[in-house]
C-alpha positions in Angstrom: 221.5 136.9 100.2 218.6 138.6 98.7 215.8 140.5 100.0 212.3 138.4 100.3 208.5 139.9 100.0 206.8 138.3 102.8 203.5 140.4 102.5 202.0 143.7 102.0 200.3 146.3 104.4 198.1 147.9 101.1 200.6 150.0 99.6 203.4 149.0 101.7 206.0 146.3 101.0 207.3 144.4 103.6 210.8 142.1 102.5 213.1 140.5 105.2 216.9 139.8 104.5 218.7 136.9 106.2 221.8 138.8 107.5 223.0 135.8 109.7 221.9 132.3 110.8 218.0 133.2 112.1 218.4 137.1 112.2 216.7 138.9 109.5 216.5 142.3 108.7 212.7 143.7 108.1 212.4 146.7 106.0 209.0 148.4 104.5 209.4 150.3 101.2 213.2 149.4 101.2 213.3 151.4 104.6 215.1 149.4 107.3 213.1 149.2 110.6 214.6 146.6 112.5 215.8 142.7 112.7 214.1 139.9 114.1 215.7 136.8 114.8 214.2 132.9 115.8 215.1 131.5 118.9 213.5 128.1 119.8 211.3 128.4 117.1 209.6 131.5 118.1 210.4 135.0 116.5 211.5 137.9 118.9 212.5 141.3 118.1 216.0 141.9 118.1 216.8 145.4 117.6 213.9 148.2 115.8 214.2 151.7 113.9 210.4 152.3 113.5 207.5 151.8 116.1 205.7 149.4 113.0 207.3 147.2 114.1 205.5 145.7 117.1 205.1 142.2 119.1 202.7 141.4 117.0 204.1 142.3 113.4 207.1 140.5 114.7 205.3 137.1 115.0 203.4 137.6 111.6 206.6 138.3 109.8 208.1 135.5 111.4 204.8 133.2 110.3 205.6 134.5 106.8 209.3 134.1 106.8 209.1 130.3 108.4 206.3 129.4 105.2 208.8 130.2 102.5 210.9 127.4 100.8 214.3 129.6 100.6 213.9 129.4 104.7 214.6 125.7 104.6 217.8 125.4 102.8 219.5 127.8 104.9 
C-alpha cells in the first residue's frame, strides 16, 4: 500500500503507511518515526523512533488518517 500525506508541520511532510489492519507507519520527510494503530476507534501509539511523535500528534494524525476516503475501503 502506498504512503498518504495527512498534513504538514511548515516545511515538514507528514505521510502514514497502512502496514497491517489499523497499524500505520508515520514518517516525516520520509524519515520513519513510529506506528500508530486504532483500537476501539481511538488512536494509540504503538511503537516511536523520534520524540515528535507525542500523545497529542498521535490523536491528530489519527483525526487525519480516519478523514481520508482510502481509510474506508480497507
Amino acid at each position: 500500500m502506498e504512503e498518504h500525506l495527512v498534513y504538514s508541520l511548515g516545511e515538514r511532510l507528514v505521510k502514514v503507511k497502512s502496514v497491517d489492519k489499523n497499524l500505520y507507519r508515520v514518517t516525516v520527510d520520509n524519515k520513519p518515526i513510529g506506528f500508530i494503530r486504532k483500537i476501539d476507534g481511538g488512536w494509540m501509539l504503538e511503537e516511536y523512533a523520534k520524540e515528535e511523535l507525542t500523545a497529542e500528534s498521535v490523536q491528530l494524525i489519527g483525526d487525519k488518517i480516519d478523514r481520508l476516503p482510502w481509510q474506508f475501503t480497507q
